[in-house]
N, C-alpha and C positions, 0 to 999 in steps of 0.2 A: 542567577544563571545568565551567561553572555551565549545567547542562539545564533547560528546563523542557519539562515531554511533559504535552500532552492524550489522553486514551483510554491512557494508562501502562497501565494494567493490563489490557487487551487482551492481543489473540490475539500481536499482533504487539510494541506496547510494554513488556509484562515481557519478553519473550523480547531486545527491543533492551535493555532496562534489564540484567539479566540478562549478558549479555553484553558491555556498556561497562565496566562493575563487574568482570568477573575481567579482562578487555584493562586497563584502566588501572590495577588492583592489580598485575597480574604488571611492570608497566612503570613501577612506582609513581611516577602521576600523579595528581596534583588531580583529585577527579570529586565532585561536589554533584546528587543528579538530584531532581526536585522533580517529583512528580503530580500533576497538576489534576484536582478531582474536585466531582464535586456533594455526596459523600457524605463530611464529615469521618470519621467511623467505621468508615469500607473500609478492609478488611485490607491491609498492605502489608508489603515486606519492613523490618528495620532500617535498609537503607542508602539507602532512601529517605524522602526528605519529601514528607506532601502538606499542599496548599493547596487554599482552596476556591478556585469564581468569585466569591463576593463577596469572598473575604481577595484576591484578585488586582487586584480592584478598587481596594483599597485600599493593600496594599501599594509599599514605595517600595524594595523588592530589584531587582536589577539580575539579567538574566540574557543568559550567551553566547550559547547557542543557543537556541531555540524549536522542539520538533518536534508539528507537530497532528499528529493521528491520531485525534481524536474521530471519530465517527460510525456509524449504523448499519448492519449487516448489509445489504447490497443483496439480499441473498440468502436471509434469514431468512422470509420470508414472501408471498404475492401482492401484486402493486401495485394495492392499490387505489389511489382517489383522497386517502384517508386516509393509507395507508402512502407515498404519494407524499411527499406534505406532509410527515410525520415523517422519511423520509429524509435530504430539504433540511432541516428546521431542525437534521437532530443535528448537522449541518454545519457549518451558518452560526449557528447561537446562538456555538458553541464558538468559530470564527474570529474571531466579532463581537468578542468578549471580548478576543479574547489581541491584536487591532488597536486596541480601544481602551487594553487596559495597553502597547503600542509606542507610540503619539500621547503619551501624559504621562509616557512616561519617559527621565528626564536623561539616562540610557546605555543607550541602545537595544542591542539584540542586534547581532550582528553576522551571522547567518542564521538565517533562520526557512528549516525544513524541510516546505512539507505536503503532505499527503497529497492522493490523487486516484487516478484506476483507468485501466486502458487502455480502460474501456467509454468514454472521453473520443471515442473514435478513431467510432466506430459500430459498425454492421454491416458489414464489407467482405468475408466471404469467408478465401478464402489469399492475398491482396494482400499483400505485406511492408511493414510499417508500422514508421518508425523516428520518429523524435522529430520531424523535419521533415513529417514526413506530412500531410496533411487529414482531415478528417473527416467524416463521416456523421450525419445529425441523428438523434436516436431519444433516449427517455428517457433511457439512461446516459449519453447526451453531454451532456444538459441539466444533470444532476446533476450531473456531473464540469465541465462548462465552469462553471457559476457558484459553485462551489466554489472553482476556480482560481484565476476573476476576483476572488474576494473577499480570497482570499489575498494577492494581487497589487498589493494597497492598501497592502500591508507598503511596499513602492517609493516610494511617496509620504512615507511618512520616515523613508526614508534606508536601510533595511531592504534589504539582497538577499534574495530569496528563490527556494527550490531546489523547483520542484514534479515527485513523485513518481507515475509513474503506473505504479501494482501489478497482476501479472496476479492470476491463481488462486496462494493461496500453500500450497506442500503440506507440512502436517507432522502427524504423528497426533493431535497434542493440537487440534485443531480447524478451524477450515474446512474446504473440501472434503471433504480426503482422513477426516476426520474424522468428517463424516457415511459416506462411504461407506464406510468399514471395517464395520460390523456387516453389511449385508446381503451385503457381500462374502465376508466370513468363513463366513456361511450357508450361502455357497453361489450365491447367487438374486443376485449382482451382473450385469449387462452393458451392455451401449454403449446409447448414448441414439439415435436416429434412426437413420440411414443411418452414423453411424458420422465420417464425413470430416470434420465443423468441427473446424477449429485449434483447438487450448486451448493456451495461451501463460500458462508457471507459473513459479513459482519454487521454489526449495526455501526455508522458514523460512530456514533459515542461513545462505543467498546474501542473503534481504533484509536482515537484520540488516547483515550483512558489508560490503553494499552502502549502507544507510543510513550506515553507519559512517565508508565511506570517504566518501562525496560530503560530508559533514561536514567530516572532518578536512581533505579535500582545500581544500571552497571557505575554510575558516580559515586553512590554509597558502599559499594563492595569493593575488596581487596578484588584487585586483576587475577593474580594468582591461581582464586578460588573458583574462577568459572574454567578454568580449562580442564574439569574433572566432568564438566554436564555434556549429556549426548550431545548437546544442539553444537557443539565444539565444532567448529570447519576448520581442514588442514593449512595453517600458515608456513613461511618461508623462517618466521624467528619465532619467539617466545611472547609475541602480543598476542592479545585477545580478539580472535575470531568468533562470532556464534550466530544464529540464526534462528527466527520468530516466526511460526506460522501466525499471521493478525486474521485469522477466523472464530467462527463463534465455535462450541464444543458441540452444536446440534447440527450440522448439514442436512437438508430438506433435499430431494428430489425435485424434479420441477412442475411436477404435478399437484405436489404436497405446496408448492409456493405458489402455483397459479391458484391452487382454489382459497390461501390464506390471504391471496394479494381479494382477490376478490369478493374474498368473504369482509375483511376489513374496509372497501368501497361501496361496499353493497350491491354490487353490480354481479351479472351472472358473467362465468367461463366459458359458453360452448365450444368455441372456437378452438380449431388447431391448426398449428401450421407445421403441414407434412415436412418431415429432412430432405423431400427433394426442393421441395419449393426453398426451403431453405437455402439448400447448398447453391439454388440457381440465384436466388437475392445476394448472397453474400459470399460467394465462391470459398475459399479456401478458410475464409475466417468466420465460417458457419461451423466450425469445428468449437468454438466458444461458446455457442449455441446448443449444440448435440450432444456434444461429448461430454461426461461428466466428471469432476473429479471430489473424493473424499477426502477433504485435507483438515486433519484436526490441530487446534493448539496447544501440543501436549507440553512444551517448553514456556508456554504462560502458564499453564496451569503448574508444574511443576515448580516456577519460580514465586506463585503464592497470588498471581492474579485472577481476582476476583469480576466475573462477568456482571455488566448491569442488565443488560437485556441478553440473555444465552439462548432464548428460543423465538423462534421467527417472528410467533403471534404477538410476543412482547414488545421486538423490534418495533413494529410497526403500529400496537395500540398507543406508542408513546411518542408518535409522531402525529401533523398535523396533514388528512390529507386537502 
């Protein structure tokens, strides 16, 4: 397999890199992974190569697959009007790029992979949301929908492409669980408002595992045969559209996660932090916080993927805290 991954050296892209590299050694297969970067002088491993976006621009290498994964932190800081804007562009600069290198190349990929989030879905509550679902309008749908739609241009030539909507992904090296470990380990961790919104995660390992598969899988399938599965999304021609909720099949509450985070630190939960004090720390993007969404993987599970760790206490006995 010849990869090319935007945001490679993320939370999530080493850890996929990382793990196509000992899968395709131990089974010793062809694997070339190539990172796109702004930064020619970022540390990488040996077994990768990086590329800028101007050498991408330029170059006239061919690659199988295409995984995005650029972009920023939804999470990282308040929305302002500012951080709004720089969300959308860490996005759509990245996508723009790798849809202009698919238009002028002789041998296009055969799937582009990108990225996107279940904030696609909205605010709904404990509503069970699978891939056919609707949605709610609110920032993270805005984000997440024209992110998609940009992606979705890959279709126009010739390009299938497999869009990816991630929940909360838990593993200690970063995101969530990541932040919260120190004040947990304190002592002074506990539940965010009243406790009850959905939080719909994955464990690292499942996403990886899961990237992995929906790859290997749409390369080993006739194109044809997927345009009969619900997760189908409307294209403009006869390529392959479709769409992956990458959550685990169990969503927890946050009450049910504060007392599992805590019961695997050993450190006690009293603590809470009211929705107001919330919405005043974190203005509009306390909504990530509060609000909860039920987003299940009914199109992994459907396509035959099998979970390693499917329930919270798993996730997390089989990390190191």
């Amino acid at each position: 397999m010849n990869i090319l991954i935007s945001g490679g050296s993320g939370f999530l892209g080493s850890a996929f890199s990382d793990e196509l590299i000992k899968r395709y050694r131990t089974q010793d297969k062809d694997l070339h992974i190539t990172w796109l970067t702004r930064d020619s002088s970022q540390a990488h491993p040996n077994d990768i190569e990086m590329m800028t976006y101007d050498e991408l621009a330029k170059t006239d290498k061919s690659f199988e697959v295409i995984l995005n994964l650029a972009g920023a932190g939804i999470a990282d800081s308040r929305w302002s009007d500012e951080r709004k804007e720089a969300l959308l562009a860490s996005r759509i600069k990245p996508t723009e790029s790798l849809l202009a290198f698919i238009k002028r190349s002789s041998v296009k990929p055969k799937l582009m992979v990108s990225g996107s989030a279940i904030g696609w879905y909205g605010v709904q509550g404990d509503k069970p949301l699978t891939e056919s679902s609707d949605f709610e309008t609110d920032f993270a749908h805005q984000l997440c929908g024209q992110w998609e739609q940009l992606a979705l241009t890959a279709n126009d030539y010739g390009v299938p492409v497999a869009i990816v909507r991630t929940g909360v992904v838990i593993h200690p090296d970063g995101g969530m669980l990541g932040k919260l470990l120190t004040p947990f380990k304190m002592g002074v961790g506990g539940q965010l408002g009243d406790g009850q919104q959905i939080m719909s995660w994955v464990s690292r390992e499942d996403w990886v595992g899961a990237a992995i598969f929906i790859i290997e899988k749409h390369l080993a399938d006739d194109a044809s045969s997927q345009t009969t599965h619900e997760n189908t999304l409307q294209t403009t021609n006869d390529t392959t559209a479709v769409v992956y909720n990458l959550t685990a099949p169990n969503p927890v509450n946050n009450h049910t996660f504060t007392k599992t985070l805590g019961s695997w630190l050993h450190r006690p939960t009293f603590f809470t932090l009211p929705n107001f004090l919330l919405k005043l720390m974190f203005g509009e993007m306390s909504t990530l916080l509060i609000d909860g969404q039920k987003v299940l993987p009914q199109a992994l599970l459907d396509a035959g993927y099998e979970f390693q760790q499917p329930t919270l206490k798993q996730a997390l006995e089989q990390q190191k805290s």
